[in-house]
N, C-alpha and C positions, 0 to 999 in steps of 0.2 A: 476631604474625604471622610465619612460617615465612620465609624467604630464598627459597624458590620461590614460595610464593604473594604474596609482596609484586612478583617479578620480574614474574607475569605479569598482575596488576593495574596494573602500572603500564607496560606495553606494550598497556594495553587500553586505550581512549576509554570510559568507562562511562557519558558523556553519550548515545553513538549506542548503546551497548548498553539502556540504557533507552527508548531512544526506540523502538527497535526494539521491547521487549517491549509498552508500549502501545500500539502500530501495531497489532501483532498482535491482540491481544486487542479493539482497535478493528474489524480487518477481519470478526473474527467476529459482532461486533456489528453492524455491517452487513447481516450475511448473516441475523442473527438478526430483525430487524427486520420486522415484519409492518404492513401499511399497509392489509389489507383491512377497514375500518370505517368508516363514514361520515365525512366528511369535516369537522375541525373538532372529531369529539367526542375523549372524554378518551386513549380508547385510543390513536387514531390522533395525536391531539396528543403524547401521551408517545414513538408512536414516531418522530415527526419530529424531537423532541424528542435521540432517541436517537442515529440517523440523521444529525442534524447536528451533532451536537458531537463523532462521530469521523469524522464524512463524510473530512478530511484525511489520512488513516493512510496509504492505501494513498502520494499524493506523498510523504509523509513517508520513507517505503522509498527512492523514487527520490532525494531530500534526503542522508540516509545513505549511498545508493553513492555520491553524488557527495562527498559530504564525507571519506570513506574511500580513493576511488580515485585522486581527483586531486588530494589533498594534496599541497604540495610537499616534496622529500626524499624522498616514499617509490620505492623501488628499482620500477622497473617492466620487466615483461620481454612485447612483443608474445606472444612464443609459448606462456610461462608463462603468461600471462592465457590466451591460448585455451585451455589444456589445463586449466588446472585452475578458470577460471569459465565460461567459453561451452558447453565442452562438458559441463559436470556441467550446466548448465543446460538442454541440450538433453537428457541422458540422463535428469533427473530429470523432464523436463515427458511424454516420452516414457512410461516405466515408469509415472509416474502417472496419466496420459490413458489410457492403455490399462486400468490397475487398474479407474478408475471406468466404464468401457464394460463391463467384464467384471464388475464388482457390478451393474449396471444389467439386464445379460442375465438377471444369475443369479436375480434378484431379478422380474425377470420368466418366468421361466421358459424363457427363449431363448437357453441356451447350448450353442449348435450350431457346427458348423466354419464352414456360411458366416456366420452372426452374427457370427461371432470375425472371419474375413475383413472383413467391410464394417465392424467396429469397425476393423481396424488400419488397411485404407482412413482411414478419417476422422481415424484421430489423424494419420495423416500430411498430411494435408491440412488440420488444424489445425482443425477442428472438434471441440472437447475438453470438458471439463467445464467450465461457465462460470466460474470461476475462474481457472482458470490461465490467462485473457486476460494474467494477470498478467506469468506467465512469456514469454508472446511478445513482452509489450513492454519488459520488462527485459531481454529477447535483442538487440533494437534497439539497447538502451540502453546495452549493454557494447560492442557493436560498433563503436560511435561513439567509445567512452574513448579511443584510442590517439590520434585526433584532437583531443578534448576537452581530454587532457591537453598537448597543444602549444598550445591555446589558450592553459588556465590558467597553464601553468607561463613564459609569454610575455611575453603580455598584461598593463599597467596595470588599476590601479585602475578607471580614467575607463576603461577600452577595456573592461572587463567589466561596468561599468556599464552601457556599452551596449548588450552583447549582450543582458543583461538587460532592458532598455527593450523593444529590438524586440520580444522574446518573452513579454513581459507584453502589447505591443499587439496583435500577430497571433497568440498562442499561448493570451492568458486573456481578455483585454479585449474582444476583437473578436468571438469565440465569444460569452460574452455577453450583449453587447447585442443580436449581430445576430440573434434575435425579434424586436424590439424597433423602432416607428417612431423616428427616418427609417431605420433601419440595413438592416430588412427591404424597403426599397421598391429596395435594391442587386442590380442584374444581371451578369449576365455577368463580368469579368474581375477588379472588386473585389471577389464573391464567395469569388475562389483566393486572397485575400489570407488569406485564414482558416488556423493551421497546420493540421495534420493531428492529430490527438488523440495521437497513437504517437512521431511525431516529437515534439510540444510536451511529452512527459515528458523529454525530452534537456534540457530547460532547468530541471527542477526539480532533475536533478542536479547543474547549476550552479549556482543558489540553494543549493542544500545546501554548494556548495564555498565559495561566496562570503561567507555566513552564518556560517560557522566561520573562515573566514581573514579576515574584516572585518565583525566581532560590530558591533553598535549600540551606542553610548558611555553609554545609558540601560537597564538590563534593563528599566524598566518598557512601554518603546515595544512589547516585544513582546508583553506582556499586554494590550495597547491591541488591537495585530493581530487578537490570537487573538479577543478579544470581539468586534471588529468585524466579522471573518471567519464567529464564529457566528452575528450577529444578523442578515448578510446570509443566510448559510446556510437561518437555519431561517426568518426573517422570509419572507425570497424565497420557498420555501417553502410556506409555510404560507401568504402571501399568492396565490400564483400559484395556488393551487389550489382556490382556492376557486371555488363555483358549475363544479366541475367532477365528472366520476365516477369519477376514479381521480388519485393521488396525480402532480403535475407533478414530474417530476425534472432540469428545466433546471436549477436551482440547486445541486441534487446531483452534478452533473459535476464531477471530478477536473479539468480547465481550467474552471475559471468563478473569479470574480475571489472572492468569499466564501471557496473553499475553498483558493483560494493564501495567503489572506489567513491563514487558518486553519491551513496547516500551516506560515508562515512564523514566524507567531504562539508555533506548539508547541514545532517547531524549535528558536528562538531562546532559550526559555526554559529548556530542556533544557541546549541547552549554555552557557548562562551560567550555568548553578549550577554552586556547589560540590560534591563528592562527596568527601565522608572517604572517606579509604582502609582501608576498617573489610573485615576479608577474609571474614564471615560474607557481609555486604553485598554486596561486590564477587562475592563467587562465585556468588550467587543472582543477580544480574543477568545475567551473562556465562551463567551455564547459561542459561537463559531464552530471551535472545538468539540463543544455538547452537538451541538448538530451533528457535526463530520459522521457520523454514525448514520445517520439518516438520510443525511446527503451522499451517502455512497450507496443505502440500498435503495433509494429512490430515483435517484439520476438517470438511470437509463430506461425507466419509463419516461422522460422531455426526450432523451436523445432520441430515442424510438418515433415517438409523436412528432416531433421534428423534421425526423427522415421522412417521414408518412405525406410530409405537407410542401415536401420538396428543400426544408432549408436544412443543408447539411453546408463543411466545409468549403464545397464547391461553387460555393454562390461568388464567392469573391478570391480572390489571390489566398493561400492559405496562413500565409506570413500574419496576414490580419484577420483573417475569419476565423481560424482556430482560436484564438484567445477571446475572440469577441464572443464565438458560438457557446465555449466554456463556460463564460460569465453568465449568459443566460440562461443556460444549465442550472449554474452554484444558486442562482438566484430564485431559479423555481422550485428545488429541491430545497430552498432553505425555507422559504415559504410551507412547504410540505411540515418542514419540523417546527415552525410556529405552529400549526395548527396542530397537529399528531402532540406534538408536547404539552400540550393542555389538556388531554386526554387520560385518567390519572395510571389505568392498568398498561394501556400503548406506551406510555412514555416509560412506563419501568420495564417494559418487557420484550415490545416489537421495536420500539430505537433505540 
């Protein structure tokens, strides 16, 4: 291995660099996932199937800022954070919202000045391509770091413990159950007990900090997680919906105790492995990673095109076409960020 490539392998985390590319590739599968089929049969079974064993990804992302951002030791500057991740966040959510309005026109045949008008209207008003919910709540989510980080870098063991507590009771736990008798039969003021869904991802970026600065003394506990996180996942799932006519997705909620379960589970096991420092390895990860960014706000212009051309999940049993359909996906959008990444102001700014 070269003296430059072993330097910047080993100024990389390759545990959150992979975490990150399975995320990704999870979030497309998500989006891949088709659930119109009778309820129970094989299709629809394989895609709940699907559906919940990477239901975690998107926390997972939130996991990773926070394991990244608030580590301690790392050099942190209020202003430099704003400049070079809030506002790439907002420029990139911006250029992209607008992109997909403006394929949407074209695609319909309605690309007119005032179309164009009431499209820019709506992105600024945050009405975007449903994806990028992503991007608004990771806008939250950075705004809060500067605070976060005087928590973390503060704060006890025992006094993160607890913040943690809270935020498992009011941000995953209490969402929930409350469907659920007695929880449902609660009025008025312990209703606001419930966090807010936007807000309650500020707490998996703590998990993700606290996960990596105070690992479990067992790797196996976390493979316990992750199971137990799936079987409530897809159990819940697959249970709650039956005798019904369309797929329940309470237990598919990014706060629901299953999928915290689930990504604390993935989390955990990621970074308690070992990674040789093998530079083939290492540099196929970290490219990957660098993409994930661009492969997430690009992807669903393939899926869209895709749908348009008739090949969706439903071409074949979904047990195999969903991971197949995925790959083709990750693969056109990764081609997307070779090209955009050579681009010198695109690459620092819209990916």
């Amino acid at each position: 291995m070269t003296e430059g490539a072993n330097s910047a392998l080993t100024k990389r985390d390759l545990s959150i660099d992979k975490l990150k590319v399975v995320a990704i590739f999870g979030v497309i599968i998500i989006h891949v996932c088709a659930y119109n089929y009778n309820i129970a049969s094989f299709n629809w079974t394989a895609s709940v199937f699907w559906g919940s064993i990477v239901r975690a990804s998107v926390p997972i992302f939130f996991m990773c800022s926070g394991a990244l951002l608030l580590r301690p030791g790392k050099a942190f500057s209020v202003r430099r954070f704003y400049r070079k991740n809030i506002l790439r966040i907002i420029a990139a959510m911006l250029v992209w919202a607008m992109a997909y309005k403006m394929f949407h026109l074209a695609a319909g045949h309605n690309l007119t000045a005032a179309s164009l008008f009431q499209a820019l209207k709506e992105v600024l008003l945050f009405n975007q391509e449903f994806h990028l919910y992503y991007l608004q709540i990771i806008l939250l989510v950075y705004l809060f770091v500067p605070v976060m980080r005087i928590i973390t870098q503060n704060a006890s063991k025992r006094e993160l413990e607890y913040l943690l507590i809270l935020w498992l009771a009011f941000g995953i736990i209490f969402p929930t159950v409350l469907p659920y008798w007695p929880f449902r039969l609660l009025t008025d003021i312990p209703m606001q007990y419930k966090m807010n869904m936007t807000y309650a991802a500020i707490g998996y970026s703590l998990l993700g900090f606290y996960l990596k600065r105070y690992p479990l003394r067992r790797r196996v506990w976390y493979f316990i997680l992750a199971a137990a996180g799936f079987l409530i996942v897809f159990g819940g799932t697959y249970l709650s919906s039956m005798g019904k006519e369309a797929l329940d997705e309470h237990f598919f909620e990014g706060m629901s105790v299953g999928v915290c379960l689930l990504a604390a589970g993935i989390f955990g096991i990621f970074v308690s492995a070992e990674y040789p420092r093998n530079e083939k390895f290492g540099k196929t990860a970290i490219y990957f990673s660098k993409a994930s960014f661009c492969i997430f706000l690009s992807h669903v212009f393939f899926l869209d095109l895709l749908s348009d051309l008739g090949v969706t999940a439903d071409i074949l049993p979904t047990a195999i076409s969903t991971p197949i359909l995925a790959g083709i996906i990750f693969a056109c959008s990764t081609l997307v960020y070779a090209v955009l990444s050579r681009i010198p102001v695109v690459k620092d700014w819209i990916i």
